[in-house]
C-alpha positions in Angstrom: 7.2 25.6 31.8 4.3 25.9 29.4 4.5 24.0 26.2 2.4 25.5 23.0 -0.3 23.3 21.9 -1.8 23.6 18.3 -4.9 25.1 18.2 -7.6 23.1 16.4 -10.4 24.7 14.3 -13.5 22.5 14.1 -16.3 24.7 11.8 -19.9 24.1 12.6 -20.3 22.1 9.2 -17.6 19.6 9.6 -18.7 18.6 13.4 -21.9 17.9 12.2 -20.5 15.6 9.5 -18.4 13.9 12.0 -21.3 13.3 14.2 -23.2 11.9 11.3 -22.5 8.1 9.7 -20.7 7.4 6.6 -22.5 7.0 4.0 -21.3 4.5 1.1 -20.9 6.1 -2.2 -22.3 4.4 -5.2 -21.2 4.1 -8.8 -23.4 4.7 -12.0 -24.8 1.0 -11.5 -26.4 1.8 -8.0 -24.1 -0.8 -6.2 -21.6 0.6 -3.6 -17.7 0.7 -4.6 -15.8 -1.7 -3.7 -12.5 0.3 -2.3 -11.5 -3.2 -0.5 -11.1 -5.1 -3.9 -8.9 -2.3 -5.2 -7.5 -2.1 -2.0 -6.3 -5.6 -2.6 -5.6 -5.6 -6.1 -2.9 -2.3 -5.6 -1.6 -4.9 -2.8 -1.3 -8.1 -5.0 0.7 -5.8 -7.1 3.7 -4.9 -5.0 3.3 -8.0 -3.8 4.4 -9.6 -7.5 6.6 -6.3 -7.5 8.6 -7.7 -4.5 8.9 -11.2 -5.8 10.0 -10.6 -9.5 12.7 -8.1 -7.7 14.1 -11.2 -5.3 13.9 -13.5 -8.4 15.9 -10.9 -10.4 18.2 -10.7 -7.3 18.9 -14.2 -7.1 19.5 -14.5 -10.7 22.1 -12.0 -11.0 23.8 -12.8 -7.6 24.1 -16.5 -8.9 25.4 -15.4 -12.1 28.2 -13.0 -10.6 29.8 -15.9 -8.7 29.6 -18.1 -12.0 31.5 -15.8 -13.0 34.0 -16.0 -10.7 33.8 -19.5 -10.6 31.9 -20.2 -7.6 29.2 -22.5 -7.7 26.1 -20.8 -6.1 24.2 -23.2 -3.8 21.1 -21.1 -4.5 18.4 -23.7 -6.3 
């Protein structure tokens, strides 16, 4: 049995930009962007995203069993 494979269509133009290095794109100052520092920056964000969401977490889970008169054992 014969499976259907996609059929890929490669244009002259886009092989020879494959072929062909990257080259680094520059901003109006002549230096090349730095995608890695917002790269890490976007990161560092969720990262803080993520921990004020567990602190939040913790808080209100310790304040539900105050409520019901539990003492929470989380510090």
């Amino acid at each position: 049995m014969q499976h259907n494979r996609p059929v890929r269509i490669v244009k002259r133009d886009q092989r020879a930009r494959a072929e062909q290095p990257p080259q680094a794109t520059t901003n109006e100052g002549g230096a090349p962007k730095s995608s890695e520092r917002e790269l890490k920056a976007v990161v560092a964000g969720w990262v803080r995203a993520h921990r004020e969401q567990a602190e939040q977490y913790r808080r209100a889970a310790a304040g539900l069993l105050r409520d019901r008169g539990l003492r929470p054992s989380i510090a």
